[in-house]
TIMARPA-505442 format. One line per 10 residues: number of its first residue (from 1); their letters; for each residue x, y, z of C-alpha. Coordinates in Angstrom, 3 decimals, always signed. Layout:
REM TIMARPA-505442
NUM> a> X/Y/Z; ...
This chain:
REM TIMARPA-505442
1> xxxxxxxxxx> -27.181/+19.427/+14.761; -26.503/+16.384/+16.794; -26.830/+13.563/+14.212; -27.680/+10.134/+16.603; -27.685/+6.500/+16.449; -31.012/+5.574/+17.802; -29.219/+1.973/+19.893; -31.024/-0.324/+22.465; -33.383/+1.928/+24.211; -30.946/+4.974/+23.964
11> xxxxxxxxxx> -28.036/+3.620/+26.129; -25.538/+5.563/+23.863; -26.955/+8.487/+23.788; -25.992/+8.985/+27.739; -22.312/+9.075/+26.792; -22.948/+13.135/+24.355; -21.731/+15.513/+26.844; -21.169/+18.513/+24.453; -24.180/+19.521/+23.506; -26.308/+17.460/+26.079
21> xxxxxxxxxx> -28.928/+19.455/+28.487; -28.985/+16.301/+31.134; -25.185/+17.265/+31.761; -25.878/+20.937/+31.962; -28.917/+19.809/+34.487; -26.420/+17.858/+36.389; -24.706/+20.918/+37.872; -27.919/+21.816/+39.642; -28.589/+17.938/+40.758; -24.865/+17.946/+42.390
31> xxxxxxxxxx> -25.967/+21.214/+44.028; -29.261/+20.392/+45.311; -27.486/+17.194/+46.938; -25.046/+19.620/+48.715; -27.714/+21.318/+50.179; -29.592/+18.098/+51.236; -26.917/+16.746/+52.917; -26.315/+20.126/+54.602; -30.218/+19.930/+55.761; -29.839/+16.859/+57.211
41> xxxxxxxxxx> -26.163/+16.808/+58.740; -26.578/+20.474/+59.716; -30.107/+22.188/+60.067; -32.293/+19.302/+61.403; -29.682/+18.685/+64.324; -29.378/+22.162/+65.066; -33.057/+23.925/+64.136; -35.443/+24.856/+66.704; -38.636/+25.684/+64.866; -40.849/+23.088/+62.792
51> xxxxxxxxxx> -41.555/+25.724/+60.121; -40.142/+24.406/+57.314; -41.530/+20.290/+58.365; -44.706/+20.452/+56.441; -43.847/+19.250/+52.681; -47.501/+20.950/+51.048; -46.177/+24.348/+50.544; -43.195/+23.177/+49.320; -45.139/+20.872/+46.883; -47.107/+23.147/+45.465
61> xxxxxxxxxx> -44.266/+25.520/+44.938; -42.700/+22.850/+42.935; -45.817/+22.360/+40.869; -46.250/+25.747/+39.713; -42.241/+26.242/+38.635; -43.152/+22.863/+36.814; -45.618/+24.118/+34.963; -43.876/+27.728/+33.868; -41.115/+25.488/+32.688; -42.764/+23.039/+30.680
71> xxxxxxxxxx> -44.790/+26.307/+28.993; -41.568/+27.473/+28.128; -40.202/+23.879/+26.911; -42.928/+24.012/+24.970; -42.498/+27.489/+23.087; -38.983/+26.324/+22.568; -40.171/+23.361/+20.708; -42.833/+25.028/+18.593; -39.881/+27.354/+17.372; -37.331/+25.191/+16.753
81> xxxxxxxxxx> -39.831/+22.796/+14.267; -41.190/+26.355/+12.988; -37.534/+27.706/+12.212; -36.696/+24.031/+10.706; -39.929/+24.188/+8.166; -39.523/+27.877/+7.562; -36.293/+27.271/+6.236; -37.463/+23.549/+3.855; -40.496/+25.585/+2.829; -38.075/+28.840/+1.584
91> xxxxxxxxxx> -35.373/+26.502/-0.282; -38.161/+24.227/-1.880; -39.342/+27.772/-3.173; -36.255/+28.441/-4.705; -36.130/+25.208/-5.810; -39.026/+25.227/-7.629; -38.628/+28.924/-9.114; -35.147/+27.963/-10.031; -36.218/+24.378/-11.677; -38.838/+25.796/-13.602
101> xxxxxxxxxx> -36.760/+28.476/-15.175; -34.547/+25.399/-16.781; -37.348/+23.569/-17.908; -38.810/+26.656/-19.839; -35.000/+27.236/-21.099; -35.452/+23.748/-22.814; -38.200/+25.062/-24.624; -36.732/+27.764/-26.256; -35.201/+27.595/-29.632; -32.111/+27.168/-28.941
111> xxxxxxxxxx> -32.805/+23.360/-28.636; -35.280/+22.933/-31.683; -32.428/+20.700/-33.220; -32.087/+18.875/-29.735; -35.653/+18.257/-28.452; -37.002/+14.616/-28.115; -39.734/+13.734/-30.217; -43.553/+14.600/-28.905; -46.067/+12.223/-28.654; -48.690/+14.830/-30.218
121> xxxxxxxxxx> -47.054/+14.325/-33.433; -47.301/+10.748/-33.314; -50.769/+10.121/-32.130; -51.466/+7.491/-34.626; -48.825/+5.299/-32.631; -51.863/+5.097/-30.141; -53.772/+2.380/-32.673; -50.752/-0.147/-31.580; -51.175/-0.285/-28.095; -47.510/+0.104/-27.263
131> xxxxxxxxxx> -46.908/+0.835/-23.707; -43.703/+2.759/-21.853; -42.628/+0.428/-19.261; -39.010/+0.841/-18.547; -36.625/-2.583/-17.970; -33.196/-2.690/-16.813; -30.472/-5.426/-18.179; -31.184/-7.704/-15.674; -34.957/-8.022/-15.733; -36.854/-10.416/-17.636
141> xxxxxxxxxx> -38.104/-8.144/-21.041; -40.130/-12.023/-21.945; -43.550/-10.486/-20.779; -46.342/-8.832/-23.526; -45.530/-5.266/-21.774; -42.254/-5.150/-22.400; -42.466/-6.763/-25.808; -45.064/-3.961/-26.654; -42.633/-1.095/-24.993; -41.155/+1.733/-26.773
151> xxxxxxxxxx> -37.550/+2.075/-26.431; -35.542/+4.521/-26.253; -32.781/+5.026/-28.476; -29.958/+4.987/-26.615; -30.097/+1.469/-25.057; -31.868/-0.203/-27.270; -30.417/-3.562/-28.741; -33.246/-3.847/-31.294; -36.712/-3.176/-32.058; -39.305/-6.045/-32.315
161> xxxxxxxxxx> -41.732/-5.283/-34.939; -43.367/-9.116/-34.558; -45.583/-8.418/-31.812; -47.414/-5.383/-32.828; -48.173/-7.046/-36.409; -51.243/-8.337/-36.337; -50.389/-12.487/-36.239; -53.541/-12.970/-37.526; -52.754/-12.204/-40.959; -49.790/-14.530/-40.852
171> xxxxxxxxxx> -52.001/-18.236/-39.828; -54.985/-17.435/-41.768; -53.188/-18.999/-45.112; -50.097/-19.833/-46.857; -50.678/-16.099/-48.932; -50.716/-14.188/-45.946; -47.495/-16.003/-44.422; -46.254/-14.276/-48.429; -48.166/-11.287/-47.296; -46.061/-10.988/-43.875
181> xxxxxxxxxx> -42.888/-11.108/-45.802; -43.933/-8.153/-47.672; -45.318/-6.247/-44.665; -41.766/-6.786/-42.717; -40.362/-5.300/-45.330; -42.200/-2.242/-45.222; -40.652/-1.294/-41.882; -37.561/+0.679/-42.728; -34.239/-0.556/-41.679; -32.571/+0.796/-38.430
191> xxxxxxxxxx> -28.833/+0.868/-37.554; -30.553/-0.242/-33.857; -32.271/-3.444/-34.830; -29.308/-5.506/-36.086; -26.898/-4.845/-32.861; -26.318/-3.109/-29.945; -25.531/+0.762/-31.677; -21.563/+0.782/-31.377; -21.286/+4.546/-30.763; -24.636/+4.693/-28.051
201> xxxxxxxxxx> -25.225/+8.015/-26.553; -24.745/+7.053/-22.811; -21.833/+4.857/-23.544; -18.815/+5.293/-21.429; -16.642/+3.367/-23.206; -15.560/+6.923/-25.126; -15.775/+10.322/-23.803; -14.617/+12.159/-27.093; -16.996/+14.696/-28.680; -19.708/+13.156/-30.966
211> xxxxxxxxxx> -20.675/+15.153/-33.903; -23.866/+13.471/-35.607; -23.421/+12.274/-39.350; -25.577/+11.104/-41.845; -24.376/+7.293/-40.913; -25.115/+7.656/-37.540; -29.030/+6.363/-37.857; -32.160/+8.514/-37.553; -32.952/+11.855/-36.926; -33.814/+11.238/-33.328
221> xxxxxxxxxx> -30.634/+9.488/-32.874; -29.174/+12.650/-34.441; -30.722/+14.502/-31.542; -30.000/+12.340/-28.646; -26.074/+13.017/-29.729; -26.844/+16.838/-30.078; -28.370/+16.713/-26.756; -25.155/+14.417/-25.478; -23.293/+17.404/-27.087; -25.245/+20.106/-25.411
231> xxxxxxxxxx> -25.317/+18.687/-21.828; -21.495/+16.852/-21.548; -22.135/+15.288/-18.083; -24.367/+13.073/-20.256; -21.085/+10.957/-21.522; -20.224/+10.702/-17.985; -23.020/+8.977/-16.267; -20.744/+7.347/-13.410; -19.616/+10.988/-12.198; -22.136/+13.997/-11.241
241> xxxxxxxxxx> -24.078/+16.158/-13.415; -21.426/+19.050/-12.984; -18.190/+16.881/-14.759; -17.132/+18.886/-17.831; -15.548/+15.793/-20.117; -12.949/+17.314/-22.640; -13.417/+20.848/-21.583; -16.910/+20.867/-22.622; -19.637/+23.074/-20.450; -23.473/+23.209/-19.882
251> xxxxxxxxxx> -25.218/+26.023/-21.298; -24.357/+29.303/-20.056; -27.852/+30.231/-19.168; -27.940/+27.051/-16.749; -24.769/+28.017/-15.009; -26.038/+31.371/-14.483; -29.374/+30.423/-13.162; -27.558/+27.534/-11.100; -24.889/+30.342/-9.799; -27.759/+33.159/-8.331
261> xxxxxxxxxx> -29.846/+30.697/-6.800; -27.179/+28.952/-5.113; -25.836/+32.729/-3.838; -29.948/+33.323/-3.476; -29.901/+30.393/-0.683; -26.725/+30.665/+0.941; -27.061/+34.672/+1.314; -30.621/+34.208/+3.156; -28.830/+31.002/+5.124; -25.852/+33.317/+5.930
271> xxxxxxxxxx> -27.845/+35.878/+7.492; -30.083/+33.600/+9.758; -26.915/+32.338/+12.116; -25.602/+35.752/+11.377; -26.405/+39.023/+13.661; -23.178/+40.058/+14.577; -23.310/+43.925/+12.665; -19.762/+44.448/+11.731; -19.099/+41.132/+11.206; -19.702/+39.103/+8.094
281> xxxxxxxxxx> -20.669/+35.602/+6.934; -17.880/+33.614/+4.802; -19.284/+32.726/+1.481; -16.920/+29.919/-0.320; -16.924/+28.017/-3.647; -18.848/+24.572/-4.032; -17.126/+21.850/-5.685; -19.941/+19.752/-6.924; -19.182/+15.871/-5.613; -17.517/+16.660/-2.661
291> xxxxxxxxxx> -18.348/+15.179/+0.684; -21.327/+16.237/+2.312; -20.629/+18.837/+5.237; -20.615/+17.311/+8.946; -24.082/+18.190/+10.539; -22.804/+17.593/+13.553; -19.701/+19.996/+14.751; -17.726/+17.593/+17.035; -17.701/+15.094/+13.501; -15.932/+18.060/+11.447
301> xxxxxxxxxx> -12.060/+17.542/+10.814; -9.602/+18.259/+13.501; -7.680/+21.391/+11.540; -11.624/+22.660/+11.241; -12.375/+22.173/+15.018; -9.484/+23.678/+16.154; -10.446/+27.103/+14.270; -13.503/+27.622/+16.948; -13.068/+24.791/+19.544; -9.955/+24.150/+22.035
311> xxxxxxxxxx> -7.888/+21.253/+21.825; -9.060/+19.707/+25.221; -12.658/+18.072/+25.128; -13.156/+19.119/+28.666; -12.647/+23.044/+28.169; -15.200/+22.382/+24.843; -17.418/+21.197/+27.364; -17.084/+23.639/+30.562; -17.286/+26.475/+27.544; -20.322/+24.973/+26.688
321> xxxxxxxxxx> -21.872/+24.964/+30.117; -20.836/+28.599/+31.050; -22.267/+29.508/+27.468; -18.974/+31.280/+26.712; -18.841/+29.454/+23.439; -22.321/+31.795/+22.709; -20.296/+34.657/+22.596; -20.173/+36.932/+19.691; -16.673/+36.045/+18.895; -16.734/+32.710/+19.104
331> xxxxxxxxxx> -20.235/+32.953/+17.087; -17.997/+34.669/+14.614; -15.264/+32.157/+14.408; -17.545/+29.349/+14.159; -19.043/+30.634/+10.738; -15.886/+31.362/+9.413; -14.625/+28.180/+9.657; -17.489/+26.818/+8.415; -18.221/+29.078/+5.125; -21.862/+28.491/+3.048
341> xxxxxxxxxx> -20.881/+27.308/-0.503; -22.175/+29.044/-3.158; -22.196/+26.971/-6.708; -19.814/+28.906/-8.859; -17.928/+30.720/-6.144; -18.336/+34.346/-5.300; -16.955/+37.344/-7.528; -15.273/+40.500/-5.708; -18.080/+42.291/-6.953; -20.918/+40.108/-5.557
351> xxxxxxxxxx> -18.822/+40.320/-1.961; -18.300/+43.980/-2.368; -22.425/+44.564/-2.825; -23.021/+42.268/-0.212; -20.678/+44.579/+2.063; -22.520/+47.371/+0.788; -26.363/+46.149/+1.596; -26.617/+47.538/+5.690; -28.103/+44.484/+7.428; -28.826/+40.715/+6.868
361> xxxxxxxxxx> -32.744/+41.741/+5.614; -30.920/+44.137/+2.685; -28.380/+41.350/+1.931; -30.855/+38.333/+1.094; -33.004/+41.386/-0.776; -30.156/+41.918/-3.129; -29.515/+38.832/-3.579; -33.337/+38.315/-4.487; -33.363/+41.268/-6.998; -30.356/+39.423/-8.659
371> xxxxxxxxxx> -31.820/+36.111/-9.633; -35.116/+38.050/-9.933; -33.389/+40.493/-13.123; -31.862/+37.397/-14.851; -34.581/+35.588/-15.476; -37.213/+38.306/-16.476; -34.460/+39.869/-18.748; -33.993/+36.346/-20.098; -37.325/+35.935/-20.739; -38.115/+39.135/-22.540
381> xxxxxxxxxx> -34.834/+38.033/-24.849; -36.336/+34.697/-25.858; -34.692/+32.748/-23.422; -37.411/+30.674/-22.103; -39.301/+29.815/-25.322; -42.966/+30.549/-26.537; -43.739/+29.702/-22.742; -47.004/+32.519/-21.851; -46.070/+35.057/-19.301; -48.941/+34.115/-17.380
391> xxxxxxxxxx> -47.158/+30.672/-16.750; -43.800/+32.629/-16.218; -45.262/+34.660/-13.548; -45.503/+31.544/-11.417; -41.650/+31.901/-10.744; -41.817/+35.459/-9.800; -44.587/+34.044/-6.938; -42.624/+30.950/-6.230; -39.278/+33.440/-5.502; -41.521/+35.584/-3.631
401> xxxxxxxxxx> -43.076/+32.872/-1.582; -39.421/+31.482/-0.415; -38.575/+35.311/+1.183; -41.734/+34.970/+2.531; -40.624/+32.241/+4.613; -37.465/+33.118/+4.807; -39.169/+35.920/+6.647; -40.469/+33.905/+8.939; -37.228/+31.963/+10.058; -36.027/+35.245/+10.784
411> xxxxxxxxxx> -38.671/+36.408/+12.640; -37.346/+33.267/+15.017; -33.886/+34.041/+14.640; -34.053/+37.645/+15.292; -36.709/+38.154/+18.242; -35.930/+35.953/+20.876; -38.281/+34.488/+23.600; -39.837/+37.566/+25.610; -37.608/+38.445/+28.499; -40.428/+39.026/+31.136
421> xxxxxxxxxx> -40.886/+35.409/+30.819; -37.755/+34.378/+30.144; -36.371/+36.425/+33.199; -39.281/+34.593/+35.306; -38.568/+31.253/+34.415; -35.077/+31.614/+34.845; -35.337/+33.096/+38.459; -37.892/+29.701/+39.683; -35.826/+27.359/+38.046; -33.205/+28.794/+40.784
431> xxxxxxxxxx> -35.038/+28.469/+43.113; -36.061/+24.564/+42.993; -32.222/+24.312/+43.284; -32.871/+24.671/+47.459; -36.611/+23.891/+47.291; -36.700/+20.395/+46.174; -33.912/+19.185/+49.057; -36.389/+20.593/+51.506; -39.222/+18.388/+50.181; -37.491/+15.119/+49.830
441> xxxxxxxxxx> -35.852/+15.524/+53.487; -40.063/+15.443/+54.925; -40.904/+12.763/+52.482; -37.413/+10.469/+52.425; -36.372/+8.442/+55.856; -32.975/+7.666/+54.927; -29.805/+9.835/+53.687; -29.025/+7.962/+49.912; -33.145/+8.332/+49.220; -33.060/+12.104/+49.527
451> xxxxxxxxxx> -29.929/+12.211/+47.753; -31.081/+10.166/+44.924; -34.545/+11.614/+44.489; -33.222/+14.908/+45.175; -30.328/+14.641/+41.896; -33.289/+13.729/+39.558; -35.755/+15.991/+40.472; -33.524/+18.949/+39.997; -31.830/+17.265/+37.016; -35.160/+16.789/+34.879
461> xxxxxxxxxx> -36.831/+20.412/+35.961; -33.399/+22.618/+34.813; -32.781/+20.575/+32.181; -35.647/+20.987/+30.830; -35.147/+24.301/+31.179; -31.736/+24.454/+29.379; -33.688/+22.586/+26.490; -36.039/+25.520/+26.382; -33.361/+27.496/+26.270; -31.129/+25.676/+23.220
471> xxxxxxxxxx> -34.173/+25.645/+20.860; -35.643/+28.525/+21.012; -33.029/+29.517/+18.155; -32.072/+27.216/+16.265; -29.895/+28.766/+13.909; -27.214/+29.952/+16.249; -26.747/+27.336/+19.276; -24.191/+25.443/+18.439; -24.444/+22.019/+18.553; -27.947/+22.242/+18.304
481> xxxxxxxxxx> -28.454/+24.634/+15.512; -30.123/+23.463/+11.873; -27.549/+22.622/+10.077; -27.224/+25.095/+7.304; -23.909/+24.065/+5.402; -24.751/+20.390/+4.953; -28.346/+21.983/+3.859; -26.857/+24.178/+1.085; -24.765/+21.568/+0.278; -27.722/+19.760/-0.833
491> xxxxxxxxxx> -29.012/+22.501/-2.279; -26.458/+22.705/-5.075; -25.928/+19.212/-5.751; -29.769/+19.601/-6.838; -29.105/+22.414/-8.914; -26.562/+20.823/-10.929; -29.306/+17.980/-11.948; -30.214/+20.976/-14.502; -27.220/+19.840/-16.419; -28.280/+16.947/-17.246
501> xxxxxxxxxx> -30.591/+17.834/-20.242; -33.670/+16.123/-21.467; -34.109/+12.549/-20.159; -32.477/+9.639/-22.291; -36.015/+7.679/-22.715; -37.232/+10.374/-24.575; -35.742/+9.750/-27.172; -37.645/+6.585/-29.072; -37.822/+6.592/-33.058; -41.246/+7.517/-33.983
511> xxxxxxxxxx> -39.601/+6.269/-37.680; -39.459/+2.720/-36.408; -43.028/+2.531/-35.124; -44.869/+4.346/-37.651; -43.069/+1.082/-39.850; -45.000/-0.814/-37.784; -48.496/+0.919/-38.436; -48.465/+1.076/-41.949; -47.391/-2.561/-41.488; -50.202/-3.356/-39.695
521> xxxxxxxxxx> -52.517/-1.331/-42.263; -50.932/-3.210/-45.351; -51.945/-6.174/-43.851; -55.750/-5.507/-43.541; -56.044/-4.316/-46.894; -54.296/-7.547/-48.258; -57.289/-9.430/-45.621; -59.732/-7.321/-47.484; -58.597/-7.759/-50.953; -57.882/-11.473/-50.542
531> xxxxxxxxxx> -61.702/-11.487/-49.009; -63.051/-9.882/-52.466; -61.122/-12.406/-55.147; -62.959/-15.464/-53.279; -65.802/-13.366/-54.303; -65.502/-12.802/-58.182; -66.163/-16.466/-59.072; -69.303/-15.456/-60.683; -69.353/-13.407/-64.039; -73.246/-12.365/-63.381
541> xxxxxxxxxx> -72.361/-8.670/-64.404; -74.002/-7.447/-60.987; -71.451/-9.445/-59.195; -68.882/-7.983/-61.495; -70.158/-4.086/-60.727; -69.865/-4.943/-57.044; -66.187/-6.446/-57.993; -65.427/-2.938/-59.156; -66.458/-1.202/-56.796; -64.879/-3.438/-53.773
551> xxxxxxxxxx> -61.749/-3.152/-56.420; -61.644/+1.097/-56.279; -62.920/+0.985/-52.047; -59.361/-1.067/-51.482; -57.296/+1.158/-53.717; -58.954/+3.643/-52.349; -57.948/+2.726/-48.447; -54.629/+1.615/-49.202; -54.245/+4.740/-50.633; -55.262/+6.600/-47.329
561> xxxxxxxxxx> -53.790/+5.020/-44.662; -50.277/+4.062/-46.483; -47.674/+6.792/-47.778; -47.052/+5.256/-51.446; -43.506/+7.073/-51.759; -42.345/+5.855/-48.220; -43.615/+2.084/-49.284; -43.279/+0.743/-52.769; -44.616/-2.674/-52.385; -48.023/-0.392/-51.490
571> xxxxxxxxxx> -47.708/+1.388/-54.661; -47.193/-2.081/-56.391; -50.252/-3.477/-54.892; -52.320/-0.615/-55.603; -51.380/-1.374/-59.721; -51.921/-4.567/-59.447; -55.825/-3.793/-57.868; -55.902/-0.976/-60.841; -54.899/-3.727/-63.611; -57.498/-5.973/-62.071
581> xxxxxxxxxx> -60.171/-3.368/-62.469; -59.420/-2.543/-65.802; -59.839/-6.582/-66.993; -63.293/-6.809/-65.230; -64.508/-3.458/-67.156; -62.828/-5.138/-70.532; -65.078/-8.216/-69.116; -67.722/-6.368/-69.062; -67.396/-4.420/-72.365; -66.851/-8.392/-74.120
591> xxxxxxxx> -70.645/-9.358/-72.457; -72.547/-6.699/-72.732; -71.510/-6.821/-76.796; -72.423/-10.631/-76.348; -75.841/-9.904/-75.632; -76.409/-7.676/-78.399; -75.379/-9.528/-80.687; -77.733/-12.379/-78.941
């Protein structure tokens, strides 16, 4: 593919030769000025009959070869963005099969010790209106949303419990300013809240292996490191997803489903550009991180070029316009020099199969029963978690779906445009060569006109032609072809994104929080109880019933919504309520023998 600068209305695109259908037209132009000049120097000096002086025939000669060629233009077209979206729709497929495999691997049990906490656990956390806005270092964190934000565990400096206490409680009186003392205390400490956490997950300061320990903070801290553990490329945030730090590896079961797709895509690439029978496509290693593969051949390395291209630019170009670069050998040394990488590499054995399967439609089906086995054999072995196999069964159709159009790009690739009309084009195209001189020598009065209008005329009609002719495959005419190897270059890079485990801002403290909420419940039951003393001024016994009564409904509700062996000072102000109780009832004992006795 011809990558292009889009300058000042196109100026520098007239300066691509190799590759370009306006130089290929060109030819034709330079011939159909040849034969002008020959009708005008030669035939009208020297003819005797006005046959050929009437310009209609000619005109409507031209009009019909116009028309045949821009049908054809247009088929070309229609296949060329048909190959190009047959080939996005079939890795997307791929993508998607081979993405959702991972994500079901996360849910196995394998990574019970590792997975982030859920929010269905912690659906209390609702009642303080905390929000999940993200905020980078350099933002200003001074708005209500971010003060209100959970934060994740790995980057966060400390936790503000202030704002999601209710500051009510604390302006209402100088008690409740006692009262907020207590209720800060209730929230547990946290290793996070006093400083920035020395030893963070994603710090790359160190690089060594973290093992969690009981001084290391709270469980979900534990599990961040386990998942920093699990998925190494974590500790290395600056490099790429596939960096091993130490030695250390992704899962196994990742690799493997990264390895078959990758070999999934590149086999099914390999065989589009590939029809040559007893020749075969070069399948390489991928070195995750590596430059991106030129799209556009003439941008590739010298030592590369050399392998399929001469060392003069002007033979390139005169093989290009004889199409003797289309021939099956130089097809064939062209895809060996540039190989499809396969993340992984490419065992003996997987090359020897490949050998084996007779045809490119058998290749990319072997491939396809590969990746297909290992994840339905994974799956039956626990692999993949308490996922349903109803929900599994949406990989089997996304696989499926990507042959399916991988079918269709090779319908393109391997049935070409129909020769009757591809024979019939090509023959008028010829012949407005010597047509078109004839009809600009009755319409032009002077020599350079004729020449001029004779050039372009020509020019546009077979060049359009030769563009019919590059696109109608666009998997094998080089320059022009889709360009595969920077495509399954991408391809990989996306699969190693399944190393990088579970997403850091998953991991907040539900601890921390749930501190918060039982803060925020201590303090309405000190509001309530406070309310009820400025009530048991009176010792009318009624008053003193309802007393006892409000006295057991607090208990009662500080009871419910606080954990008394997580929070002491609850448990302290629930004996303090029961000794209060217990004096009004002696109160009441000492005046109802008062008024017997009266």
């Amino acid at each position: 593919m011809i990558d292009y600068f889009k300058g000042v209305y196109g100026i520098n695109l007239l300066f691509r030769v190799h590759g370009s259908a306006l130089y290929k037209g060109s030819i034709a132009g330079i011939l159909a000025i040849i034969i002008y000049l020959l009708i005008e120097l030669q035939w009208n000096s020297n003819r005797v009959s006005d046959d050929l002086d009437h310009p209609y025939g000619v005109g409507v000669l031209v009009s019909s070869v116009s028309l045949l060629i821009i049908f054809r233009a247009n088929f070309g077209y229609q296949r060329y963005w048909e190959g190009v979206g047959a080939i996005h729709h079939s890795m997307s497929k791929f993508m998607d099969a081979t993405m959702h495999a991972a994500v079901f691997h996360l849910q196995s049990k394998e990574y019970d010790d590792i997975r982030p906490p859920s929010f269905f656990d912690c659906d209390d956390l609702n009642k303080l209106n905390l929000t999940r806005e993200r905020r980078r270092q350099t933002e200003d964190v001074s708005s209500i949303y971010m003060e209100h934000a959970m934060k994740s565990v790995v980057d966060m400096e400390k936790v503000h419990s202030d704002p999601i206490v209710d500051e009510s409680v604390a302006s209402a009186s100088a008690h409740q300013g006692v009262m907020r003392t207590v209720i800060e205390s209730i929230v547990p400490p946290s290793p996070l809240r006093k400083e920035k956490l020395q030893r963070s997950v994603w710090n790359t300061a160190t690089k060594r292996l973290m093992t969690p320990t009981e001084e290391e903070g709270s469980d979900v801290l534990k599990r961040a490191m386990l998942n920093l553990n699990a998925f190494p490329s974590s500790q290395v945030p600056n490099e790429n997803f596939a960096s091993r730090p130490n030695g250390q590896t992704p899962p196994l079961f990742l690799q493997e489903l990264a390895h078959l797709s990758s070999l999934l895509c590149a086999v099914t690439l390999s065989t589009l550009r590939n029809d040559i029978e007893d020749k075969e496509s070069l399948l390489d290693v991928y070195s995750p991180g590596s430059p991106w593969p030129a799209a556009d051949p003439d941008k590739l390395p010298k030592d590369t070029k050399l392998r399929f291209q001469h060392r003069s630019k002007l033979v390139t170009i005169i093989s290009y316009w004889l199409g003797l670069d289309r021939l099956p050998g130089k097809r064939n040394m062209y895809n060996v020099s540039r190989p499809l990488l396969v993340l992984g590499g490419v065992s003996d054995c997987e090359v020897q199969y490949l050998r084996m399967a007779r045809g490119p439609y058998a290749k990319a089906e072997l491939a396809f029963q590969w990746f297909g086995d290992f994840f339905i054999r994974e799956h039956l072995n626990g692999s993949m978690g308490d996922v349903h196999s109803a929900i599994i069964s949406r990989i089997v159709q996304f696989v499926s779906d990507g042959m399916l159009y991988y079918n269709q790009a090779r319908k393109i690739t391997f049935i070409p445009f129909p020769f009757p009309h591809a024979q019939l084009s090509v023959f008028f195209t010829l012949t407005m060569i010597p047509a078109v001189p004839f009809l600009m020598d009755q319409y032009c009065n002077n020599l350079w006109s004729g020449c001029l209008l004779s050039f372009l005329t020509v020019t546009c009609l077979v060049g359009l032609h030769e563009v019919a002719r590059e696109l109608e495959n666009p998997f094998r005419n080089v320059p022009n072809e889709i360009p595969l190897c920077t495509l399954q270059a991408m391809y990989n890079e996306t699969l190693v994104t399944m190393f990088s485990g579970y997403n850091p801002d998953f991991f907040w403290d539900p601890d921390i929080y749930n501190g918060a909420l039982h803060a925020m419940a201590m303090s309405k039951v000190y509001q309530r109880s406070c309310s009820n003393e400025t009530k048991n001024g009176e010792a009318d016994r009624d008053v003193v019933g309802g007393s006892v009564k409000r006295s057991e409904n607090v208990a009662q509700d500080a009871t419910t919504i606080v954990d008394d062996e997580t929070f002491r000072v609850v448990k302290e102000l629930q004996d303090i309520l029961a000794k209060q109780a217990n004096e009004i009832e002696e109160l009441e004992r000492v005046l109802d023998a008062e008024e017997v006795e009266g």
